[in-house]
Each structure stands twice: as C-alpha cells, then as structure tokens.
C-alpha positions in Angstrom: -1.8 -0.7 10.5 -1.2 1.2 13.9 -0.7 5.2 14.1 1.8 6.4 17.0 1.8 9.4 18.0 4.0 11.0 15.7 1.7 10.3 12.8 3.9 7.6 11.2 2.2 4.5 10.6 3.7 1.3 11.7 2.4 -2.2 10.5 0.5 -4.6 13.0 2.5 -7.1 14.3 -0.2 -9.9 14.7 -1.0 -9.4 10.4 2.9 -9.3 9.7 3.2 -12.7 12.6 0.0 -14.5 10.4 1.5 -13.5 6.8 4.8 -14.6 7.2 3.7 -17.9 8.9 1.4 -18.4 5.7 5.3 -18.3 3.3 7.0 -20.0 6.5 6.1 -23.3 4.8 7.7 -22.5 1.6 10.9 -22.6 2.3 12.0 -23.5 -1.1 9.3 -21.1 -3.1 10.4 -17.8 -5.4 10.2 -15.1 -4.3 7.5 -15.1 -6.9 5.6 -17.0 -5.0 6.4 -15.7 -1.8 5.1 -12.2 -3.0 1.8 -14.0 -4.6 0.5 -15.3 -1.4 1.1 -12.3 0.4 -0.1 -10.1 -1.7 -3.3 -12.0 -0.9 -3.2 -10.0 2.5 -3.2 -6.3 1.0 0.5 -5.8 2.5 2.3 -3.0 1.5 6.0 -3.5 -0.3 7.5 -2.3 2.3 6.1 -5.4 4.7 6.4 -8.0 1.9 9.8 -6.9 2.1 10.1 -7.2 5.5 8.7 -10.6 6.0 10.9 -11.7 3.2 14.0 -10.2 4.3 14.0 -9.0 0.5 15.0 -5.3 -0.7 11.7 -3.3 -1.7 12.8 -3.7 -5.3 13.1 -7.1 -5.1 9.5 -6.6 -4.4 8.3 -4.8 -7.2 10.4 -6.7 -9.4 8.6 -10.2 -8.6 5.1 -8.1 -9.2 6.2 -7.3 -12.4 7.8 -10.9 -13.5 3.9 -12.0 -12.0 2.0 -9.3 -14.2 3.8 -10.2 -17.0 4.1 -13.5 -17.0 1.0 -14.7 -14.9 0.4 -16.1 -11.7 2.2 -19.5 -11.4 0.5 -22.8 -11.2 1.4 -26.0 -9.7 2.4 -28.4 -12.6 0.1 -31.0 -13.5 1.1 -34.7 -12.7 
C-alpha cells in the first residue's frame, strides 16, 4: 500500500490489477472462492471487496462460511 500525503493509505494499483486478473478467470466461482484465492495475496476486506465489486460484509461473511466449513476442493473425477 501507498501513503499520500494526508496519511491515508491507498492500495497499489499494480497488486489490486494482478489480484483481480488471478479471479478474472473464474467467472463462474463463489464468492467463496473468489475470496480464497485472494486472500492468498494478504489483501485487506476492503480490496477483496473492491476487486469483487462485493459489500465488505459479503467479505467477511465468505471468510466465515470458509473457516467453518473448510477450504473448497475441486471434486474428484
């Protein structure tokens, strides 16, 4: 994340750009998912929510469902 000047920190555009291209390829995932693989990058809920166009409680709600439930796996053949 950058600083500005005022002290607020805004999120790097290049990590948000390589995140959501990682998710752009599941077009058809949960948000489950979605929030899975990007929490792989140490993004806050605020940028999950962002790259997802998702509400922040959305968010913490798919953590949860994941934490309680487990990570998904890809069903065997």
């Amino acid at each position: 994340m950058k600083e500005n000047d005022e002290g607020t920190a805004q999120p790097d555009g290049t990590r948000l750009m390589l995140a959501y291209l990682c998710i752009a390829t599941e077009k058809e995932a949960s948000l489950e998912r979605k929030v899975e693989i990007l929490d792989r990058f140490a993004l806050t809920t605020a940028e999950i929510a962002l790259i997802c166009g998702s509400a922040e409680q959305s968010i913490r709600n798919a953590r949860h469902y994941l934490k309680k439930h487990g990570k998904r796996n890809k069903k065997a053949k």
